[in-house]
N, C-alpha and C positions, 0 to 999 in steps of 0.2 A: 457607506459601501464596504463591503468584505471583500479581502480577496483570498482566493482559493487557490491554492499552491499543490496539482495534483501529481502525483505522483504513480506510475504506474508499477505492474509487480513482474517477476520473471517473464522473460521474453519480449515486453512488451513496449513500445513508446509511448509519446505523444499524442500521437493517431488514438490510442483505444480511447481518449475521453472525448471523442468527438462529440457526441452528443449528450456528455451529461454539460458540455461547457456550451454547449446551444440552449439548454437550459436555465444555465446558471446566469450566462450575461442575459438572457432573455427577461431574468430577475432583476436584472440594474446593476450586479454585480461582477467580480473582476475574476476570469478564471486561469488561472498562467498553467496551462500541461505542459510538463518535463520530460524530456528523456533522457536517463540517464546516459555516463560514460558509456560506451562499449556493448549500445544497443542502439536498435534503429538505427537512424540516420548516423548515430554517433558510434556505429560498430567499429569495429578496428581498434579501437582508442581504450589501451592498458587501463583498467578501472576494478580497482579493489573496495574495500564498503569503504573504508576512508572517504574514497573520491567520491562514492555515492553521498556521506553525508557533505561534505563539501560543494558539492553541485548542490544542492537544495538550498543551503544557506547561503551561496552565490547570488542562487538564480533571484533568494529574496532580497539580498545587497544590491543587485543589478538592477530589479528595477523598482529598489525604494520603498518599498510595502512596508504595511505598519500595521493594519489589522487583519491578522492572518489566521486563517484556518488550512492547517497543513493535511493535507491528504494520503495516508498509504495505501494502497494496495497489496495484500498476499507479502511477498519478501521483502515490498519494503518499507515497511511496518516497521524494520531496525533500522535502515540509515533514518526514517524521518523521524523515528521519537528520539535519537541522536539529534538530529538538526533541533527538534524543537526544543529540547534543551537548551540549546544553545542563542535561539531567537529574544527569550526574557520579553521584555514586554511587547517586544512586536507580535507575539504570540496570543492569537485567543480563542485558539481551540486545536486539537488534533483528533485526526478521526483512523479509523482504522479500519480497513473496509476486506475482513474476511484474512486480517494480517496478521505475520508473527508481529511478538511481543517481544522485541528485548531483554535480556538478562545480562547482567555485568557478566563480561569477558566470555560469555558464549556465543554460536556464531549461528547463521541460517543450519549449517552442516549440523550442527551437536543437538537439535533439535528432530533430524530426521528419523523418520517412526520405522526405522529399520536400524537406525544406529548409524554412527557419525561413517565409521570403517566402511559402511555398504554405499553410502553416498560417496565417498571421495574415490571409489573403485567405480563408480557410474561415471562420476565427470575425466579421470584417468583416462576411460576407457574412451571417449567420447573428443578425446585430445584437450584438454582443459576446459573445456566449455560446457554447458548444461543445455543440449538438442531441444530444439520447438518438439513439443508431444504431438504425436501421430492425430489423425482425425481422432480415432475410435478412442484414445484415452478420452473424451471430451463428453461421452455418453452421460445420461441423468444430468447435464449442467445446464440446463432451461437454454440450450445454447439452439439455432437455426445451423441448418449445416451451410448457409451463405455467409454466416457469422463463423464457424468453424474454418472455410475454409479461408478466408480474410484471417483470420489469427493464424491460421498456421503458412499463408504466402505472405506475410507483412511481419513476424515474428524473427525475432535473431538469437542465436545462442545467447546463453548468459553468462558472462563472465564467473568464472572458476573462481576467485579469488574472492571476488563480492558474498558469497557464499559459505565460503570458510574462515575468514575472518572474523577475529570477535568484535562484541558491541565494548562501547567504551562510553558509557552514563554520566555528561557532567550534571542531571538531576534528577534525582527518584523521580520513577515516573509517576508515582502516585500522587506527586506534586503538581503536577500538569491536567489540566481541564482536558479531557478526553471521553467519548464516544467510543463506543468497537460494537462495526456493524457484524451482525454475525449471519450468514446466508445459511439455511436449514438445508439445503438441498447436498451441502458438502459435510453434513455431520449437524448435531443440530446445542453444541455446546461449544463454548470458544476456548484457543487452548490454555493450559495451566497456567501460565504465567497471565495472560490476561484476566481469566476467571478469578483467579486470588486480588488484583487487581480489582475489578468490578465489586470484588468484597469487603476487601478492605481501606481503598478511596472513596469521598465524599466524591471527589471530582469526577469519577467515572461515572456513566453510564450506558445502559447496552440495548441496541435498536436491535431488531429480529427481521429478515426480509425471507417471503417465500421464494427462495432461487436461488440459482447455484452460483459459482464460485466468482463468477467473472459478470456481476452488477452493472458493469457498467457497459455491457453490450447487452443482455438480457431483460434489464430494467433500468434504463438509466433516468428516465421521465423520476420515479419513484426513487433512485438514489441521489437523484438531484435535490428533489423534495426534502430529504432525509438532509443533506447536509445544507441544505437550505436554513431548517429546522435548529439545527447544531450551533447555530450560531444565532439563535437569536439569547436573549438572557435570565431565560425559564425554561429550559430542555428537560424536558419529563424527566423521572428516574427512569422507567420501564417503558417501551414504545414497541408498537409492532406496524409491520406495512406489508 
């Protein structure tokens, strides 16, 4: 049995893998959804990326895991390939689902495609926190607007700090067995840091899914499938769903 340590992305908890984890133990398998510090149920509570990778690698101390497939979503794609770093053998896959990629001592902010300066005057403006996006930014996302509005009434700000802090690598990530699902519907290439990655790692490989950013409400049947897949021990080079 595998277990599946998922992990959701900006805004979001526990709650969003509802249904890929109805999938997954419905496979025989173990699915642990996390939420992080200083969201969902866990809002209020002081959480910089430290804490996020910390929580990950708790939550797999606490209950004992040994064959693990780590899951990111979108932002956190950097505390978890930090945690997975840090797992060594309890580690047997990570997957990346539509996420950044890590770079030593760069943070979610240094990555925004506007520039670090225009993101940290959005969360300033916003009182330290990063605001649930309106319905309408959610357009083109294969999303249902019943599913829109559940993300934007169950979503919590996201902590400032998790954001601007940098990553801290205790192992190339091109050392680590990894997957990066890439959703066409938000761009149809994954970004630079993973793309060099996918090129220059044996370990990596890269799944393609028709749909947009947020898999696991839109498609979760098929992204269940996909990291299903991920872990058995012949994972294509090239996959599409």
């Amino acid at each position: 049995m595998t277990d599946y340590v998922l992990v959701p992305g900006a805004w979001l908890g526990a709650w969003a893998w509802q249904d890929v984890v109805a999938e997954l133990t419905g496979a025989g398998h173990g699915a642990h959804p996390l939420s992080l510090s200083g969201l969902a149920e866990r809002s209020g509570t002081p959480a910089g990326q430290d804490t996020h990778v910390r929580d990950i690698v708790d939550e797999v101390d606490r209950l004992g895991l040994r064959d693990v497939v780590l899951v990111g979503h979108s932002y956190s794609g950097i505390p978890v390939a930090q945690a997975a770093g840090r797992l060594g053998s309890r580690l047997r896959r990570v997957v990346f689902v539509d996420a950044c990629v890590p770079q030593e001592g760069e943070s979610f902010a240094s990555g925004w495609w506007q520039g670090q300066a225009a993101f940290e005057a959005v969360l300033a403006a916003q009182d330290g926190g990063w605001a649930v996006p309106a319905a309408e930014e959610f357009a083109g996302q294969d999303l249902t607007d019943e599913q829109i509005a559940r993300f934007t009434s169950l979503g919590t700000p996201h902590p400032a700090a998790a954001l601007t802090e940098p990553a801290a690598l205790p192992r190339p990530l091109g050392d680590l067995p990894a997957t990066y699902i890439k959703c066409l519907l938000d761009g149809d290439v994954p970004p630079d840091a993973a793309a060099e990655l996918l090129k220059s790692s044996e370990l990596w490989n890269l799944v393609e899914m028709d749909t947009g950013h947020w898999p696991m409400f839109s498609r979760p049947r098929e992204l269940a499938r996909i990291l299903l897949d991920t872990a058995g021990d012949d994972t294509p080079e090239r996959a599409s769903a």
